[in-house]
N, C-alpha and C positions, 0 to 999 in steps of 0.2 A: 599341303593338306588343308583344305579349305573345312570352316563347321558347316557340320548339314543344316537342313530345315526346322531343325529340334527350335523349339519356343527357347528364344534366349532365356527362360528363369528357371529352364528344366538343362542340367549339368547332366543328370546321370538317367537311364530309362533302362529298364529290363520287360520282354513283350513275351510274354508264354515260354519263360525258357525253361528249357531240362533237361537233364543230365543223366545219360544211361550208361551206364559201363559193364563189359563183361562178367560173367562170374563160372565157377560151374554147374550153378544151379541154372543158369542162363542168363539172361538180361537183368541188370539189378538197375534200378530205378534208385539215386539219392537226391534230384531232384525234379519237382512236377510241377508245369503251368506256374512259375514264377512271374509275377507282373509288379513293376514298382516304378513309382516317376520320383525323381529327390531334384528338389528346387536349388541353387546358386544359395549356400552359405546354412542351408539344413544342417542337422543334428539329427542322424539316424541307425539307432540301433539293432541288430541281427541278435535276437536270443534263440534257446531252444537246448536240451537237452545233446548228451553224448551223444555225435552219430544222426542230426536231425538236419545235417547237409549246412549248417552255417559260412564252416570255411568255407568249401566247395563255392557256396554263394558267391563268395567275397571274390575267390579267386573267377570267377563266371564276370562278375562286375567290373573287377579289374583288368579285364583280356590275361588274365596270367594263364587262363585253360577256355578252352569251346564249347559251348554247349553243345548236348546233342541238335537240338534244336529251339528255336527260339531266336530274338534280337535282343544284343545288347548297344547300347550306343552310350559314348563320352562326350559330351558337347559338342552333340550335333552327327558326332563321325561314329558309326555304323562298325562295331569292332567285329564283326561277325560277316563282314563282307572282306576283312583284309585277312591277308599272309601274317606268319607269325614274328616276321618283321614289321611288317605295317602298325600290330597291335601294339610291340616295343619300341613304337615311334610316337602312339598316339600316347602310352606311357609316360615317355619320355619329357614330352609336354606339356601334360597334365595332371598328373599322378603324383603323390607320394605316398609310402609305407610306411607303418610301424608295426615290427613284428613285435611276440610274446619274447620271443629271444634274441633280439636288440639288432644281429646279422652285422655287425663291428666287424670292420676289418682290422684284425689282429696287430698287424703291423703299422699300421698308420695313429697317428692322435689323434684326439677330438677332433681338432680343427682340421686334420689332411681329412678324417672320414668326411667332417660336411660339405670341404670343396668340391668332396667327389663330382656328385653331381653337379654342380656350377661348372667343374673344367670340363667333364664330360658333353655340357652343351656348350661349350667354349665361352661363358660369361666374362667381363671384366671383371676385374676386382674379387677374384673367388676368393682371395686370403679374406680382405676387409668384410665382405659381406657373411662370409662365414664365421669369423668373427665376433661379427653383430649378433648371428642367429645366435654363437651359444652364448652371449650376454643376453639375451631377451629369455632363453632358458635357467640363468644366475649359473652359469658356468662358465663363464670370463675366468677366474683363476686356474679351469683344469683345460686350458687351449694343448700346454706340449704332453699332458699325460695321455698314455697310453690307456684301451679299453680294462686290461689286467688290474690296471693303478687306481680302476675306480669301481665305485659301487653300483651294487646294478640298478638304481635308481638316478644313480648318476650318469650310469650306460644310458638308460634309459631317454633318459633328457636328450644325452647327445643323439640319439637313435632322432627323436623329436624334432630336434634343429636340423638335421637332415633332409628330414620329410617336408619340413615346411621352406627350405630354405630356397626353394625353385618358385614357390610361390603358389605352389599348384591349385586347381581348381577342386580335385578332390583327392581328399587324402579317406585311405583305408588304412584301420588299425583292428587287428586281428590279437584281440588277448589281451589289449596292452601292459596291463597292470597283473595281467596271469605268473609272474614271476615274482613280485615284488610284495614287499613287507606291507603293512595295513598303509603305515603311515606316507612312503614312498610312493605306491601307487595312487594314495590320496593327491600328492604333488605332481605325478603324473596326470593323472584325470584332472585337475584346475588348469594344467597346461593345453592341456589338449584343448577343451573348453576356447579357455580366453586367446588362444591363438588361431581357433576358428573366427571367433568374434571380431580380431581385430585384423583379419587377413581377409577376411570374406569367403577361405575355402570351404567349401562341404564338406561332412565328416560320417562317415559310414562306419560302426564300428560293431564289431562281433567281441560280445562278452557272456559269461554266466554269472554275471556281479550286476545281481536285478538294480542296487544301488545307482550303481555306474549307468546302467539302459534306463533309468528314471530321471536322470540328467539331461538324456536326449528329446529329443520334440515330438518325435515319432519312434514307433517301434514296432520290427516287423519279428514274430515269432515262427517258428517253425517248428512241427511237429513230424516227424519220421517221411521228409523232405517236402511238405508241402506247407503252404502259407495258413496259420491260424486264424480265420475268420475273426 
């Protein structure tokens, strides 16, 4: 899979997109005419009230869902021309997560959850480089504990070393600190931050912690699913 024609410093682009879904009242409209370009290594935040299409967004940006209409494209590659294999490939590649609710796999440890994805794309080294990631998030001592054995701030982190440990070009984080205590999510939000910084990924995040979206560089609001002037 080759990148498209996308200007190398534009990672992420959204062109008129939107997002119609049934109802019984008839067609319900939760997003409209969405347009947005995010540069290689941006800081950009999704705000907006209950219900104002935010996830939705993120999940449109990410290839997790299609829009009704409109293009979205990941560096370069057009997610809105491929199969819903195609778009789990371009994922795959590119992408990392962090949910509100961390998505741990129960039975694995710190460290098996952040090999996942390294073994998944068959990397060398997935123990040591996973490893590294949960030391660069100061969880070097909880590698054999399990998700249960730790704090959800401590989930959290490992959730963290996950998402960045592929390297990805851009990470989405949906809520991130929507679980966790003042203090916790303050140590998640400096992580997120400084590991955008010093990885060069994008970072797109949907929050209702004006604090947290005044951290970001940019910030795109949403009002009962369309873009706030």
């Amino acid at each position: 899979m080759q990148d498209g024609s996308m200007d190398e410093k534009t990672v992420l682009e959204a062109r008129d997109v939107t997002k119609t879904v049934a109802s019984p009242e008839g067609p319900l409209t939760i997003l409209a005419d969405i347009s947005l370009r995010v540069r290689a290594g941006e800081t950009l935040a999704i705000v907006g009230a209950s219900g104002a299409g935010k996830s939705t967004l993120l999940s449109l940006l990410a290839g997790l869902d299609s829009p009704s209409s409109g293009r979205v494209s990941i560096a370069g590659v057009d997610l809105t021309a491929l199969s819903e294999d195609g778009r789990a490939a371009v994922r795959g590649k590119y992408v990392g997560f962090v949910f509100q609710s961390f998505h741990l796999i129960p039975s694995l440890t710190a460290l098996e959850n952040v090999m996942l994805p390294l073994e998944l794309a068959n990397s060398a080294d997935a123990r040591a480089t996973a490893a590294a990631a949960l030391g660069d998030v100061g969880l070097s001592a909880r590698l054999a504990h399990y998700p249960k054995q730790l704090s959800g701030g401590e989930q959290q982190r490992v959730a963290i070393a996950r998402a960045f440990v592929t390297r990805p070009r851009v990470l989405f984080a949906d809520e991130p600190t929507g679980n966790l205590d003042t203090a916790s999510g303050q140590r998640v939000a400096d992580l997120l931050f400084e590991l955008n910084r010093s990885t060069g990924s994008t970072l797109v995040l949907v929050t209702h912690d004006r604090g947290l979206a005044a951290r970001c560089g940019r910030t795109l609001e949403l009002d009962a699913g369309r873009a706030v002037p």
